[in-house]
PDB file of N, CA, C and O in Angstrom:
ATOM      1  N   UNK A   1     -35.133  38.728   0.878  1.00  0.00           N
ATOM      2  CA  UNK A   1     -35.187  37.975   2.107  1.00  0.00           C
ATOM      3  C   UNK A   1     -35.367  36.476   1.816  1.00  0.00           C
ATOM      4  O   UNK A   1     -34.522  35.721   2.298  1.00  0.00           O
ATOM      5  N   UNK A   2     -36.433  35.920   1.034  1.00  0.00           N
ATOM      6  CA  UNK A   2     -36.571  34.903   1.066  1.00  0.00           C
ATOM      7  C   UNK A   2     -35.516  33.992   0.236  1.00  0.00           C
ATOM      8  O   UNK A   2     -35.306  32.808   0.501  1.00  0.00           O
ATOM      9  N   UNK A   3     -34.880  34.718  -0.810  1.00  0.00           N
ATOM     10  CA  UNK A   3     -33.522  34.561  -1.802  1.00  0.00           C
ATOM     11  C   UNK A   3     -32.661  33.701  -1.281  1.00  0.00           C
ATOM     12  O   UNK A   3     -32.274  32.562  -1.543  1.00  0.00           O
ATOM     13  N   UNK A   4     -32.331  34.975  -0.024  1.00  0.00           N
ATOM     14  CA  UNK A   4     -31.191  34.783   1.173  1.00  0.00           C
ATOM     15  C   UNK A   4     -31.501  33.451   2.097  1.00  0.00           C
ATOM     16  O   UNK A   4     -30.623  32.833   2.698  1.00  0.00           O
ATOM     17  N   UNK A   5     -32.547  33.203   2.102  1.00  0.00           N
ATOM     18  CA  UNK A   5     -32.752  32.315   3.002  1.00  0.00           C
ATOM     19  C   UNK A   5     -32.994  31.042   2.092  1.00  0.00           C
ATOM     20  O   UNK A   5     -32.978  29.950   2.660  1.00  0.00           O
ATOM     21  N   UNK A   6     -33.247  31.096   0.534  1.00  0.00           N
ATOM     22  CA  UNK A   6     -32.803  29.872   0.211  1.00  0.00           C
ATOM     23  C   UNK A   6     -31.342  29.297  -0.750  1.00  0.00           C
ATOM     24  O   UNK A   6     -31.161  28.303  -1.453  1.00  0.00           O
ATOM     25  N   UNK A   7     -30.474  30.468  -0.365  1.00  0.00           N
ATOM     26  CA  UNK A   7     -29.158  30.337  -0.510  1.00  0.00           C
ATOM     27  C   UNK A   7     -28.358  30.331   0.461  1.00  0.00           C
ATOM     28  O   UNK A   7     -27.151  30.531   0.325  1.00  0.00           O
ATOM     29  N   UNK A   8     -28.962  30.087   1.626  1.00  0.00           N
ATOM     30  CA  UNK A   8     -28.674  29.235   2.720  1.00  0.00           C
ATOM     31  C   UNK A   8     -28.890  28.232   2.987  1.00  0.00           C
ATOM     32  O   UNK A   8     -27.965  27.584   3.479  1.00  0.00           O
ATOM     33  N   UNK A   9     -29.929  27.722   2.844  1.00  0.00           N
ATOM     34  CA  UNK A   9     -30.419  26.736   2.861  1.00  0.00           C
ATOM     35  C   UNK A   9     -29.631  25.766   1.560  1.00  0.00           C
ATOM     36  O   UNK A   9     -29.618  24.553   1.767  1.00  0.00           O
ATOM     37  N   UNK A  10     -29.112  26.171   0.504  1.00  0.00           N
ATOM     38  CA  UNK A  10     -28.735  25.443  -0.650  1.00  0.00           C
ATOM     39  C   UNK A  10     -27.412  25.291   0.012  1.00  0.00           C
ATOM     40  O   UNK A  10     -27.081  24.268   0.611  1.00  0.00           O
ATOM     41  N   UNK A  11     -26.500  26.589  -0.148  1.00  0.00           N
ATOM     42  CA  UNK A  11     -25.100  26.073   1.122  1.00  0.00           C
ATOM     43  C   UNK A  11     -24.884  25.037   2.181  1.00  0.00           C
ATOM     44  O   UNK A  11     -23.917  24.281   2.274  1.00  0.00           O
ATOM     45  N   UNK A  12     -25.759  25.102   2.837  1.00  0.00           N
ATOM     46  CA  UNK A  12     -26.036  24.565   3.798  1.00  0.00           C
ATOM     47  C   UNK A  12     -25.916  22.495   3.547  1.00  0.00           C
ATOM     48  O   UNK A  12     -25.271  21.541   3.981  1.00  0.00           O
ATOM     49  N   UNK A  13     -26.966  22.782   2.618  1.00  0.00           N
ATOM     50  CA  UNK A  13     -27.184  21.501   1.822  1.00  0.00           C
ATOM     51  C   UNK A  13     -25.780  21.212   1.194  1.00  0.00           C
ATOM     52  O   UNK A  13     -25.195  20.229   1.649  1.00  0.00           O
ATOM     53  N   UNK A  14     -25.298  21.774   0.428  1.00  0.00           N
ATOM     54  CA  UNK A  14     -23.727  21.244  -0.584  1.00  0.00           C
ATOM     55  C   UNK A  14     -22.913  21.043   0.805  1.00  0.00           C
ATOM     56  O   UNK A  14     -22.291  19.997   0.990  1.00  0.00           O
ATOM     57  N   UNK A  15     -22.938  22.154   1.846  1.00  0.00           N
ATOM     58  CA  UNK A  15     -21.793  21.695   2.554  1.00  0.00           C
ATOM     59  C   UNK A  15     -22.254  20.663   2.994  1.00  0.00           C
ATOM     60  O   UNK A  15     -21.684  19.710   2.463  1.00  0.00           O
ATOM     61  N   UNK A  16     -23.544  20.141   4.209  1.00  0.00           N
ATOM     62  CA  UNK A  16     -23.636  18.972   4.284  1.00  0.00           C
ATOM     63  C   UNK A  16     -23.568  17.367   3.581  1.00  0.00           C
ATOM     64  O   UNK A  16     -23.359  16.260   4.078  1.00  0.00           O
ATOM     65  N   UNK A  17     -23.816  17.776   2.359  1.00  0.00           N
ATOM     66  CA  UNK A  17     -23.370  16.274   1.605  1.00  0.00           C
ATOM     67  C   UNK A  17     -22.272  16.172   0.883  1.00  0.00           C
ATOM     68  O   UNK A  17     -22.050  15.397  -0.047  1.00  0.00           O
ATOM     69  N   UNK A  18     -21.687  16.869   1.280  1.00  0.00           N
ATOM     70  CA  UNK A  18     -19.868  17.161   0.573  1.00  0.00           C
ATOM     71  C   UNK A  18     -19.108  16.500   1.757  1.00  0.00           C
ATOM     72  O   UNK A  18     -18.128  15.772   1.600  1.00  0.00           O
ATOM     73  N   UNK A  19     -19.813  16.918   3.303  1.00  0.00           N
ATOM     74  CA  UNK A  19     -18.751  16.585   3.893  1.00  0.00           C
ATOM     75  C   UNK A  19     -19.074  14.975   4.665  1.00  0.00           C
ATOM     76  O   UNK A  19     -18.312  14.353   5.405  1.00  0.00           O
ATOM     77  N   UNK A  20     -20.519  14.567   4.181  1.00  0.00           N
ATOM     78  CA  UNK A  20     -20.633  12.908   3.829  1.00  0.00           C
ATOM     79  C   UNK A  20     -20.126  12.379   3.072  1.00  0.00           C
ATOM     80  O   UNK A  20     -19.727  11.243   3.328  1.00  0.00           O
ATOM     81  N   UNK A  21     -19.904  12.950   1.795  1.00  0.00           N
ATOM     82  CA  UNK A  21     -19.154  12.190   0.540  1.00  0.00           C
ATOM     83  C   UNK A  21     -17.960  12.487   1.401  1.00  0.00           C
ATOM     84  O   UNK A  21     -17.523  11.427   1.850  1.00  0.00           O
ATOM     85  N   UNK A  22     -17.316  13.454   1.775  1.00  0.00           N
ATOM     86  CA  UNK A  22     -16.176  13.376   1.690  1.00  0.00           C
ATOM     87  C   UNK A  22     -15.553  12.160   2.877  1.00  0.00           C
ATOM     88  O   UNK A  22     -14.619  11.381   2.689  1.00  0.00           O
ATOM     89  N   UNK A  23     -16.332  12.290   4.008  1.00  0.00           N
ATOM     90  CA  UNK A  23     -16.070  11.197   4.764  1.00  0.00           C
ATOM     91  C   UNK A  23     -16.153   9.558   4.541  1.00  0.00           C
ATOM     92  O   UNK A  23     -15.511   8.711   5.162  1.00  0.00           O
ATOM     93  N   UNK A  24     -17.252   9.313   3.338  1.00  0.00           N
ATOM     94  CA  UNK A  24     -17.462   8.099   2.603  1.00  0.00           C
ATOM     95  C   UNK A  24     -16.111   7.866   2.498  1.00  0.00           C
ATOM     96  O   UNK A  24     -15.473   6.969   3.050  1.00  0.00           O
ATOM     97  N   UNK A  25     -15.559   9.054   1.475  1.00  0.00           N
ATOM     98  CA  UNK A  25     -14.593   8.056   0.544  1.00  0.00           C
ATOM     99  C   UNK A  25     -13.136   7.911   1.411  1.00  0.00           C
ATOM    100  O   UNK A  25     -12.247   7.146   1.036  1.00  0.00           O
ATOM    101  N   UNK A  26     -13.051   8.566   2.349  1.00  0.00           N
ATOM    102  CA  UNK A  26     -12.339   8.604   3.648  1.00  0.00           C
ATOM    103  C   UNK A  26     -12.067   7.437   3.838  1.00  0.00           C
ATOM    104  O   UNK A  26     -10.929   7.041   3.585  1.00  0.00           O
ATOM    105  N   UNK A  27     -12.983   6.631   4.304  1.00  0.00           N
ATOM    106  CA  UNK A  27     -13.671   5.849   4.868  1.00  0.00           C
ATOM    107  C   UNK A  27     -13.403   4.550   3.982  1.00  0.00           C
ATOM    108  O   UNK A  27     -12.804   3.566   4.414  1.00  0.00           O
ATOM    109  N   UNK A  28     -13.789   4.635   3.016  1.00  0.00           N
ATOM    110  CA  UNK A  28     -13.193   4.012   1.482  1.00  0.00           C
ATOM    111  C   UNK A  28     -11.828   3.166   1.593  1.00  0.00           C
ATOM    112  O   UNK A  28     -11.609   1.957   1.665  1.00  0.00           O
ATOM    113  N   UNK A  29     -10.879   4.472   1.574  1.00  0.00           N
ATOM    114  CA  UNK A  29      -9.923   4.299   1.305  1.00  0.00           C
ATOM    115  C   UNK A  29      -9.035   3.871   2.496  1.00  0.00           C
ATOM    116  O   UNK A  29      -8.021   3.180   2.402  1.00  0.00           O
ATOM    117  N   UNK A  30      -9.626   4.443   3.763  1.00  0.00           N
ATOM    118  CA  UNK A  30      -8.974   3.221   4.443  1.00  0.00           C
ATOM    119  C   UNK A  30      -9.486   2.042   4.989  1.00  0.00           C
ATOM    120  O   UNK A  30      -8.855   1.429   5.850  1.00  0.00           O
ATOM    121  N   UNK A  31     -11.015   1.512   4.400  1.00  0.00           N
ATOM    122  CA  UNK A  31     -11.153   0.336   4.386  1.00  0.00           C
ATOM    123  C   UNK A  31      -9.950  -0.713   3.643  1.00  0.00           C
ATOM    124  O   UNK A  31      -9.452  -1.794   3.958  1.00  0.00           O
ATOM    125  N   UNK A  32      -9.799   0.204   2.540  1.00  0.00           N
ATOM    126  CA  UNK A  32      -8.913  -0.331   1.129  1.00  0.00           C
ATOM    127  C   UNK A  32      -7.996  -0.926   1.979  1.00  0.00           C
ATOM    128  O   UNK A  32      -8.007  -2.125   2.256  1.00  0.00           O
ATOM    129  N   UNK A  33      -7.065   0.025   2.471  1.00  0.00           N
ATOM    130  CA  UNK A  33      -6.063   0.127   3.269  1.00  0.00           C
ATOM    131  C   UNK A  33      -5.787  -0.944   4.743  1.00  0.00           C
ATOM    132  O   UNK A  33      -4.720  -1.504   4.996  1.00  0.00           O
ATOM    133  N   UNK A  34      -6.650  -0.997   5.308  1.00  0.00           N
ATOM    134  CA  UNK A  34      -6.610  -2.007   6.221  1.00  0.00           C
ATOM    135  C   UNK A  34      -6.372  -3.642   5.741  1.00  0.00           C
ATOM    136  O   UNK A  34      -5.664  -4.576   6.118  1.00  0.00           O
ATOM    137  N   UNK A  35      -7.599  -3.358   4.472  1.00  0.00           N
ATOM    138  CA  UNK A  35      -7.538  -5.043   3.797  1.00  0.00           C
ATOM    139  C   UNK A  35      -6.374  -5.113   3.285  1.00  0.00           C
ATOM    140  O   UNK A  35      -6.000  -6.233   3.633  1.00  0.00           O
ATOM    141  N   UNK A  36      -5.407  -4.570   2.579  1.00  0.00           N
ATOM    142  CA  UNK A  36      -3.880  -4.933   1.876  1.00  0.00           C
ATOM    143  C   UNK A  36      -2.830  -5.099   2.953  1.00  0.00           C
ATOM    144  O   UNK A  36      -1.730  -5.607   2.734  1.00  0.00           O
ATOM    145  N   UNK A  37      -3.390  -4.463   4.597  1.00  0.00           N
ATOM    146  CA  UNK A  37      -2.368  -4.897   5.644  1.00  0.00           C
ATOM    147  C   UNK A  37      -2.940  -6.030   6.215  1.00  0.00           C
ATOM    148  O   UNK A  37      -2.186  -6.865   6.715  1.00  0.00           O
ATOM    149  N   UNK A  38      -4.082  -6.192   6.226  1.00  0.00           N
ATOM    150  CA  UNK A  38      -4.438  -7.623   7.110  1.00  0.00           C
ATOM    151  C   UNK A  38      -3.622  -8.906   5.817  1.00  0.00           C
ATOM    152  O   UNK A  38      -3.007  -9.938   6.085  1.00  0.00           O
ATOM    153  N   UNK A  39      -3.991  -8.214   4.229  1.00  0.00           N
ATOM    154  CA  UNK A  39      -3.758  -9.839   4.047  1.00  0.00           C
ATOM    155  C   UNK A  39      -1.747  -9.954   3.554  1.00  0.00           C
ATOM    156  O   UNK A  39      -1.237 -10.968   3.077  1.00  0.00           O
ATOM    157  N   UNK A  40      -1.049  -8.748   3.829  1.00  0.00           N
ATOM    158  CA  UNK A  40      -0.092  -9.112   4.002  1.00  0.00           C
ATOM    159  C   UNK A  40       0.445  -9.397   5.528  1.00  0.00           C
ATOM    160  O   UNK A  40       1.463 -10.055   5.741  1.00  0.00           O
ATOM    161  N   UNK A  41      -0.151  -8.973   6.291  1.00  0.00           N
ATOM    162  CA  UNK A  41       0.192  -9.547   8.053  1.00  0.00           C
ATOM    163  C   UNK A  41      -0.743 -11.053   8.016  1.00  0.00           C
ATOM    164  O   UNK A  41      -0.429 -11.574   9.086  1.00  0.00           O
ATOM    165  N   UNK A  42      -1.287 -11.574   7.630  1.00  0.00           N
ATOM    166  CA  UNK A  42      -1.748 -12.867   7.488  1.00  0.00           C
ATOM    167  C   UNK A  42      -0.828 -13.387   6.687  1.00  0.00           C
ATOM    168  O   UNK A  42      -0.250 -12.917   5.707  1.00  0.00           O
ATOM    169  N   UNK A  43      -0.698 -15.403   7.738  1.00  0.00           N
ATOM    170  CA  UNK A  43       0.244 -16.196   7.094  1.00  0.00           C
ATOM    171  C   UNK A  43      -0.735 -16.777   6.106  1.00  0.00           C
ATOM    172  O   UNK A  43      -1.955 -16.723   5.949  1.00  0.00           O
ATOM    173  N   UNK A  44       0.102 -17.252   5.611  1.00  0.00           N
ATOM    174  CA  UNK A  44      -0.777 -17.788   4.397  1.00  0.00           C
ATOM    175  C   UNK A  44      -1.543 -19.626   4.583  1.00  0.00           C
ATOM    176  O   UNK A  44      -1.146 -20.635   5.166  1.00  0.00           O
ATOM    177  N   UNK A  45      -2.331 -19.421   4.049  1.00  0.00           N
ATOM    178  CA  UNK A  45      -3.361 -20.414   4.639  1.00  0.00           C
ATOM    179  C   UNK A  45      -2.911 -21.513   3.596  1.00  0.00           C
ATOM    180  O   UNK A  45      -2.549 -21.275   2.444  1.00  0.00           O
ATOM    181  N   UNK A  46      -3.029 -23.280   4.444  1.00  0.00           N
ATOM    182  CA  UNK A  46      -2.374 -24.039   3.163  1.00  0.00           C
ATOM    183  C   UNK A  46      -3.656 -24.506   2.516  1.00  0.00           C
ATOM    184  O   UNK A  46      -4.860 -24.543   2.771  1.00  0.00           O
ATOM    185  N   UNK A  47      -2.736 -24.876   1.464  1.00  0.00           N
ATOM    186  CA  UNK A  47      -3.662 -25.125   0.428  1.00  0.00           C
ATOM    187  C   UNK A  47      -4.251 -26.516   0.603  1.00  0.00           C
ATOM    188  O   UNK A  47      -3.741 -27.437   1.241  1.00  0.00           O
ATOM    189  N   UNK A  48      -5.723 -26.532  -0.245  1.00  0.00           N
ATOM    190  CA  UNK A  48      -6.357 -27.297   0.743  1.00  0.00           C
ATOM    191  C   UNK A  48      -6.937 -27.705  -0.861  1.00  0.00           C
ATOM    192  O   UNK A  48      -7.316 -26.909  -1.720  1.00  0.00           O
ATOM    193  N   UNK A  49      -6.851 -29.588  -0.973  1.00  0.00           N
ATOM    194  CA  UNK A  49      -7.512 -30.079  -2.399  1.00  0.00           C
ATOM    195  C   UNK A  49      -8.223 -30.363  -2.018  1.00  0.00           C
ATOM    196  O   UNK A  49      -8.400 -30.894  -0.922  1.00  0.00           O
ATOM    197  N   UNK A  50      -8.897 -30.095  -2.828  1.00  0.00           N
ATOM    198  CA  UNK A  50     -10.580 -30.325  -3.216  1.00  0.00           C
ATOM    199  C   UNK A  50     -10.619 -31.548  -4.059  1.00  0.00           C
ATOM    200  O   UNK A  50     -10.623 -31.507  -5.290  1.00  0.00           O
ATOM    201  N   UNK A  51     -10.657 -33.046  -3.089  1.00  0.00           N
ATOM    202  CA  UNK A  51     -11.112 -34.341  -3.693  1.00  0.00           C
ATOM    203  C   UNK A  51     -12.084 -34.766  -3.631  1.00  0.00           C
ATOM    204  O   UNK A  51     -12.949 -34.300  -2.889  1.00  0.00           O
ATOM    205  N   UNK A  52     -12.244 -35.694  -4.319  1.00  0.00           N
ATOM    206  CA  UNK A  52     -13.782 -36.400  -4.150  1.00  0.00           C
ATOM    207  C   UNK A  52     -13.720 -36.783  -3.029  1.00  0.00           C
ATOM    208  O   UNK A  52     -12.621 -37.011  -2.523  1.00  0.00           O
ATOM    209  N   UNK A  53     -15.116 -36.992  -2.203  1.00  0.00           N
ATOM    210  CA  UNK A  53     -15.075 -37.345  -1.255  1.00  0.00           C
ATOM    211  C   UNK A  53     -15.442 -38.418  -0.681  1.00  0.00           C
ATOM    212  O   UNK A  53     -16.485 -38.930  -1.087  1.00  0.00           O
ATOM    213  N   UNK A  54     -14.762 -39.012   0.326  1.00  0.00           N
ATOM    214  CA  UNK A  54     -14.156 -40.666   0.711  1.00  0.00           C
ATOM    215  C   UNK A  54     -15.758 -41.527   0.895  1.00  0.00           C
ATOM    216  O   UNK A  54     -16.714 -41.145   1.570  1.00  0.00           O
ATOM    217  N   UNK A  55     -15.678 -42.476   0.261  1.00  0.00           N
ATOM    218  CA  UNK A  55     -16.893 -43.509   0.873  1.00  0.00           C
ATOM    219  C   UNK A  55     -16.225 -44.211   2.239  1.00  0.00           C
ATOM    220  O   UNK A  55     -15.148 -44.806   2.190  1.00  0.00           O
ATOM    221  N   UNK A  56     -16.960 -44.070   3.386  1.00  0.00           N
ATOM    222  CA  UNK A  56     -16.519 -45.231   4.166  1.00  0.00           C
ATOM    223  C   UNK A  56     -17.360 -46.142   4.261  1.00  0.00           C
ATOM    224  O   UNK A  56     -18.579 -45.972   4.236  1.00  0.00           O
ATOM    225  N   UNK A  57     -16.679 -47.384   4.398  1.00  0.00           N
ATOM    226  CA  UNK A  57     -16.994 -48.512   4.088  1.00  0.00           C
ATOM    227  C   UNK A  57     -17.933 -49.032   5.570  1.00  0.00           C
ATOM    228  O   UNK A  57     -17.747 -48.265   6.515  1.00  0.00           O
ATOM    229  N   UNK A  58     -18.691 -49.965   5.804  1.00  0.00           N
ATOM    230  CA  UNK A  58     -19.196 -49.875   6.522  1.00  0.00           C
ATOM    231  C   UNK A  58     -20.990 -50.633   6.652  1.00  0.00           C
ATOM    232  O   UNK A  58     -21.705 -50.787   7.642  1.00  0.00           O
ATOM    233  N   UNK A  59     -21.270 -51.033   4.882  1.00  0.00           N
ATOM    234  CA  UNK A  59     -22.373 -50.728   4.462  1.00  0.00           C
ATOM    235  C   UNK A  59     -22.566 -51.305   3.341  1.00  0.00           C
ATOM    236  O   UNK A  59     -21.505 -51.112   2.748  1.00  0.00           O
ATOM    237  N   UNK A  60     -23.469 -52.090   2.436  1.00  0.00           N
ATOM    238  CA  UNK A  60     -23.712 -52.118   1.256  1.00  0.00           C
ATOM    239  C   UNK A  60     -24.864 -51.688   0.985  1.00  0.00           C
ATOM    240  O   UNK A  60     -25.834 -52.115   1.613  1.00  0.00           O
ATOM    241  N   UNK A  61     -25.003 -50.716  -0.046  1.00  0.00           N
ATOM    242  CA  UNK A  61     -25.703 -49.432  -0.719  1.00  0.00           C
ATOM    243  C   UNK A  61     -27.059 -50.292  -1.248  1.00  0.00           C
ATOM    244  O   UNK A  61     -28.154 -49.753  -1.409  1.00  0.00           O
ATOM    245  N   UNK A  62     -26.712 -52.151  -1.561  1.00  0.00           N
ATOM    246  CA  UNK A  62     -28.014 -52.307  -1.957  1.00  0.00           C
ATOM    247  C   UNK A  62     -28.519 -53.590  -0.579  1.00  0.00           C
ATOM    248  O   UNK A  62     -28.670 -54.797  -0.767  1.00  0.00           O
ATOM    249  N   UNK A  63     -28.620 -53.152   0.197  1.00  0.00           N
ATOM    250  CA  UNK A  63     -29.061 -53.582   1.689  1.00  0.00           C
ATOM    251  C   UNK A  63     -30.528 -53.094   1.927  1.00  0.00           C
ATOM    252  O   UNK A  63     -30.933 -51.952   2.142  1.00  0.00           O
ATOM    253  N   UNK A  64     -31.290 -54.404   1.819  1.00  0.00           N
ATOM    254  CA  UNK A  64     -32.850 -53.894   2.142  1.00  0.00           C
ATOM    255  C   UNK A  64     -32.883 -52.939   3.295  1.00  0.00           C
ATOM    256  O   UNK A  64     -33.505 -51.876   3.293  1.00  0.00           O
ATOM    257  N   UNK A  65     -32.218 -53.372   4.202  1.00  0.00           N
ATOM    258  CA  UNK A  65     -32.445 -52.845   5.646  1.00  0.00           C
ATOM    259  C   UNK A  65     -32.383 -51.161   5.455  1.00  0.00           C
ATOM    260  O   UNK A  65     -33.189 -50.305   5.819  1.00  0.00           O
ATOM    261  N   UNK A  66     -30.978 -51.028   4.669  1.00  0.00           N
ATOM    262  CA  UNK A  66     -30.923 -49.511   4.291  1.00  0.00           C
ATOM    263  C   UNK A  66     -31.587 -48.777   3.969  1.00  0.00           C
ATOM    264  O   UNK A  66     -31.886 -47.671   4.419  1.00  0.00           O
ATOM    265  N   UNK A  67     -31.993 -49.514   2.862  1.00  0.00           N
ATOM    266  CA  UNK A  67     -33.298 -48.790   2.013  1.00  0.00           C
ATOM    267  C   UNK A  67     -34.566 -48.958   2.683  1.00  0.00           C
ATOM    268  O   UNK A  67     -35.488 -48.634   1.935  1.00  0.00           O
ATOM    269  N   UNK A  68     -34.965 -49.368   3.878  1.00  0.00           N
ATOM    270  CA  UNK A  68     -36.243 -48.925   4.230  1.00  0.00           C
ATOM    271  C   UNK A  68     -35.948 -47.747   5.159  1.00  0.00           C
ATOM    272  O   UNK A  68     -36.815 -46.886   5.306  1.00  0.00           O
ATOM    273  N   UNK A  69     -34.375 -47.629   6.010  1.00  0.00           N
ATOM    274  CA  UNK A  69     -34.875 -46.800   6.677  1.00  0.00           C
ATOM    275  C   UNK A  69     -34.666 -45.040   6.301  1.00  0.00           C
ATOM    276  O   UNK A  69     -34.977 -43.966   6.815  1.00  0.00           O
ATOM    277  N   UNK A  70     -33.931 -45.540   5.062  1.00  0.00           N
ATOM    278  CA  UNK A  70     -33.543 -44.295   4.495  1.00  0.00           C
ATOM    279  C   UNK A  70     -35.278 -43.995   3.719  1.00  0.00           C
ATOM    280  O   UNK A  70     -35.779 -42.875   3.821  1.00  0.00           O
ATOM    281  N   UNK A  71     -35.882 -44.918   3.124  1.00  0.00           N
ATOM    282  CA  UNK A  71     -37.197 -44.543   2.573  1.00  0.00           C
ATOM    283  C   UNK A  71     -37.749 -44.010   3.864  1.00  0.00           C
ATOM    284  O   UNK A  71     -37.837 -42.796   3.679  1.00  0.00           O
ATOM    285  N   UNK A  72     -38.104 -44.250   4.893  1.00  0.00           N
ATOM    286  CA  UNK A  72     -38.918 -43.930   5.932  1.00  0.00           C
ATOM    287  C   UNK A  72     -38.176 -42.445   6.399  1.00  0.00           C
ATOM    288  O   UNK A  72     -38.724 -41.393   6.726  1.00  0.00           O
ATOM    289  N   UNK A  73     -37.223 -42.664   6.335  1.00  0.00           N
ATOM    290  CA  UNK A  73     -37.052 -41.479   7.160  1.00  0.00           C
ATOM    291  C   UNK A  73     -36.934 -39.824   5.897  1.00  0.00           C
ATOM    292  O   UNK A  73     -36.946 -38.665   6.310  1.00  0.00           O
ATOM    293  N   UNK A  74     -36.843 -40.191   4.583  1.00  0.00           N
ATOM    294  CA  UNK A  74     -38.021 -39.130   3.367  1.00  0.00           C
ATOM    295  C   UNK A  74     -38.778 -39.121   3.303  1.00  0.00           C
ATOM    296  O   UNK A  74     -39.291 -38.246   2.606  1.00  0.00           O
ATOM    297  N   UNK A  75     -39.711 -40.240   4.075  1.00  0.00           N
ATOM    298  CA  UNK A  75     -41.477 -39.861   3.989  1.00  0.00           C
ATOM    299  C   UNK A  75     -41.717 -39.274   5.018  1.00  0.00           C
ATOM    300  O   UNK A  75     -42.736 -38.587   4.955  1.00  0.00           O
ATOM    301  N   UNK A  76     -40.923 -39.252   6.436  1.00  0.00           N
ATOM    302  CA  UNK A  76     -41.566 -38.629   7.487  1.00  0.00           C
ATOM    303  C   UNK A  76     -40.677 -37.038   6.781  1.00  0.00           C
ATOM    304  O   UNK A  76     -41.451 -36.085   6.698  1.00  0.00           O
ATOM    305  N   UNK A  77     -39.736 -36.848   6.480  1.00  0.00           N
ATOM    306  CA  UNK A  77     -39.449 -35.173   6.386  1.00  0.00           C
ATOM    307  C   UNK A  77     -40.116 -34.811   5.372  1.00  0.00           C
ATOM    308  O   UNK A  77     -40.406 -33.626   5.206  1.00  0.00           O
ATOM    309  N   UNK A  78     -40.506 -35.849   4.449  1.00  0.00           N
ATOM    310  CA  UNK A  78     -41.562 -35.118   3.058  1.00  0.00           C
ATOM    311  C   UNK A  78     -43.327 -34.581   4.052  1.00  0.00           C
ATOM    312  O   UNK A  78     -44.152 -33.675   3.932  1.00  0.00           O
ATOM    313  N   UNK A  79     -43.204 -35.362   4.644  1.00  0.00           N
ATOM    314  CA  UNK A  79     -44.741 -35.718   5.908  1.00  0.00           C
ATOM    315  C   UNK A  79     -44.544 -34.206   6.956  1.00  0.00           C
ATOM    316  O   UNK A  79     -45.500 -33.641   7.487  1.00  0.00           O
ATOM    317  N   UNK A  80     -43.439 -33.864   7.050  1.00  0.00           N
ATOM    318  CA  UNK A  80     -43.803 -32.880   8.392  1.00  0.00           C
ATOM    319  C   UNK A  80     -43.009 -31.181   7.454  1.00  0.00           C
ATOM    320  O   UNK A  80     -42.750 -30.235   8.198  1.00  0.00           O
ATOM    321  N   UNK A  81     -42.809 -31.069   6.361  1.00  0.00           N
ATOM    322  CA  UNK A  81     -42.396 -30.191   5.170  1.00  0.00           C
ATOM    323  C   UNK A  81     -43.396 -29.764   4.612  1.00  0.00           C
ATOM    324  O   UNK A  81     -43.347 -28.658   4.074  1.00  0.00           O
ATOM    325  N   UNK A  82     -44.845 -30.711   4.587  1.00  0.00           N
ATOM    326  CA  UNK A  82     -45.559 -30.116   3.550  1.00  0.00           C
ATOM    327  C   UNK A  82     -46.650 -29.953   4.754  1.00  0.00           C
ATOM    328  O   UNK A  82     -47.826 -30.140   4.443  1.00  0.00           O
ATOM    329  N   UNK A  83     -46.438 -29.720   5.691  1.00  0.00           N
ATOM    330  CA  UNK A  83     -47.784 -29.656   6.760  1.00  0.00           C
ATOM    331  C   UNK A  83     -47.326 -28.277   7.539  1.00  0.00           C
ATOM    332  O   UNK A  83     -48.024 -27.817   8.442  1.00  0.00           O
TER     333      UNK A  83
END
């Protein structure tokens, strides 16, 4: 009796995670499947360089004025960061 009832219980078990795996890889494969149709139904994206990026002019870098308010305004985010 009790044999029977845990060779049911073991069945029971293989079939249930057989038919998770089996749906995983289901699942898998037509994830796979979707991604090789999206990126052949997608136009193709242009290509895009990666340059340095532009100074605009506007400003000279050694300008007291700059530099205080750029100092002031790292002491107040250093000031409200560490509180």
């Amino acid at each position: 009796m009790l044999f029977n009832m845990l060779m049911s219980g073991l069945e029971l078990m293989v079939l249930g995670m057989g038919m998770v795996f089996l749906f995983l890889a289901v699942l898998i494969v037509c994830m796979q499947g979707m991604s090789l149709l999206a990126a052949r139904l997608s136009p193709e994206a242009p290509a895009t360089s990666h340059s340095t990026p532009r100074v605009v002019s506007g400003g000279d870098a050694s300008d007291p004025r700059l530099i205080a308010v750029l100092s002031a305004a790292v002491s107040r985010y250093r000031s409200t960061r560490s509180a």
